[in-house]
C-alpha positions in Angstrom: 67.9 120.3 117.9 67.1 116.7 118.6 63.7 115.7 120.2 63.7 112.6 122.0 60.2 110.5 123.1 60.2 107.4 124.4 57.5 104.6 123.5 57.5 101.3 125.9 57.5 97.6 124.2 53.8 97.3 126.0 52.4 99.5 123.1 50.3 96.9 121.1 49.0 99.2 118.5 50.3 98.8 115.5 49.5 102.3 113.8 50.7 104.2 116.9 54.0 101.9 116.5 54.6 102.7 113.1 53.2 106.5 113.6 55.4 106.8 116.4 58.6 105.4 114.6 57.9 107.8 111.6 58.1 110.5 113.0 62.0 110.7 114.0 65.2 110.2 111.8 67.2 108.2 114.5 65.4 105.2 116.5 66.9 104.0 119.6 65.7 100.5 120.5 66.9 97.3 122.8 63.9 95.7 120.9 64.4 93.2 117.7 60.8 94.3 116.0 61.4 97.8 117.1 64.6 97.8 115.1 62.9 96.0 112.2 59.9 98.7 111.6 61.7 101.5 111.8 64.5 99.7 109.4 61.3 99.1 107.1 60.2 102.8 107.4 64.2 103.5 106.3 65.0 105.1 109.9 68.7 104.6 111.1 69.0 102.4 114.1 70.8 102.5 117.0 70.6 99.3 119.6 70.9 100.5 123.3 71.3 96.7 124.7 72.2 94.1 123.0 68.9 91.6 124.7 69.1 88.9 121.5 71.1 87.4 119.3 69.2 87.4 116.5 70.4 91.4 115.8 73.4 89.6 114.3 71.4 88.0 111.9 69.9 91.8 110.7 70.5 92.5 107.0 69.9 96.4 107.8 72.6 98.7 108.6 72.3 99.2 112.4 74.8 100.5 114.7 75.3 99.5 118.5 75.5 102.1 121.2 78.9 102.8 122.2 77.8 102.6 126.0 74.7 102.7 128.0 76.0 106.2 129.6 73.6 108.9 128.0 75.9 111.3 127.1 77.8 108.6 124.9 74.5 107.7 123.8 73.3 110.8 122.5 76.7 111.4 120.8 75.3 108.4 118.8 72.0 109.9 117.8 73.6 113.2 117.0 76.1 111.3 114.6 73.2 109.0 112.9 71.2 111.9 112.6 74.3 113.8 110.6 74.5 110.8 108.6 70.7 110.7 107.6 70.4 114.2 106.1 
């Protein structure tokens, strides 16, 4: 079973951040530093939007979302998730 929680980019504690992030195998981010901590904590990362370019510039294995429809979208997660284990 996959749990799913959601943390807004208006979180400006860094322990919760990285707390947060640790907890799960899969991150889902549209956020650049988002994608970089939980690349750091060796979570797999999936981008939901595409909002910079500088994700092309990422040295980390990432993968961007198929689509923005959620059931596409959570095929992602399921698949990163197999891949982690």
């Amino acid at each position: 079973m996959l749990l799913c929680q959601v943390m807004l980019n208006s979180e400006r504690n860094i322990t919760k951040v990285l707390q947060f992030l640790g907890r799960f195998q899969v991150v889902v981010t549209s956020s650049y530093h988002g994608a970089l901590w939980a690349m750091y904590l060796g979570k797999r990362v999936i981008f939901y939007q595409k909002l910079t370019a500088k994700l092309d510039l990422m040295r980390y294995e990432h993968t961007m979302a198929t689509s923005a429809n959620k059931r596409l979208l959570f095929s992602d997660v399921q698949t990163a998730a197999a891949v982690s284990r």
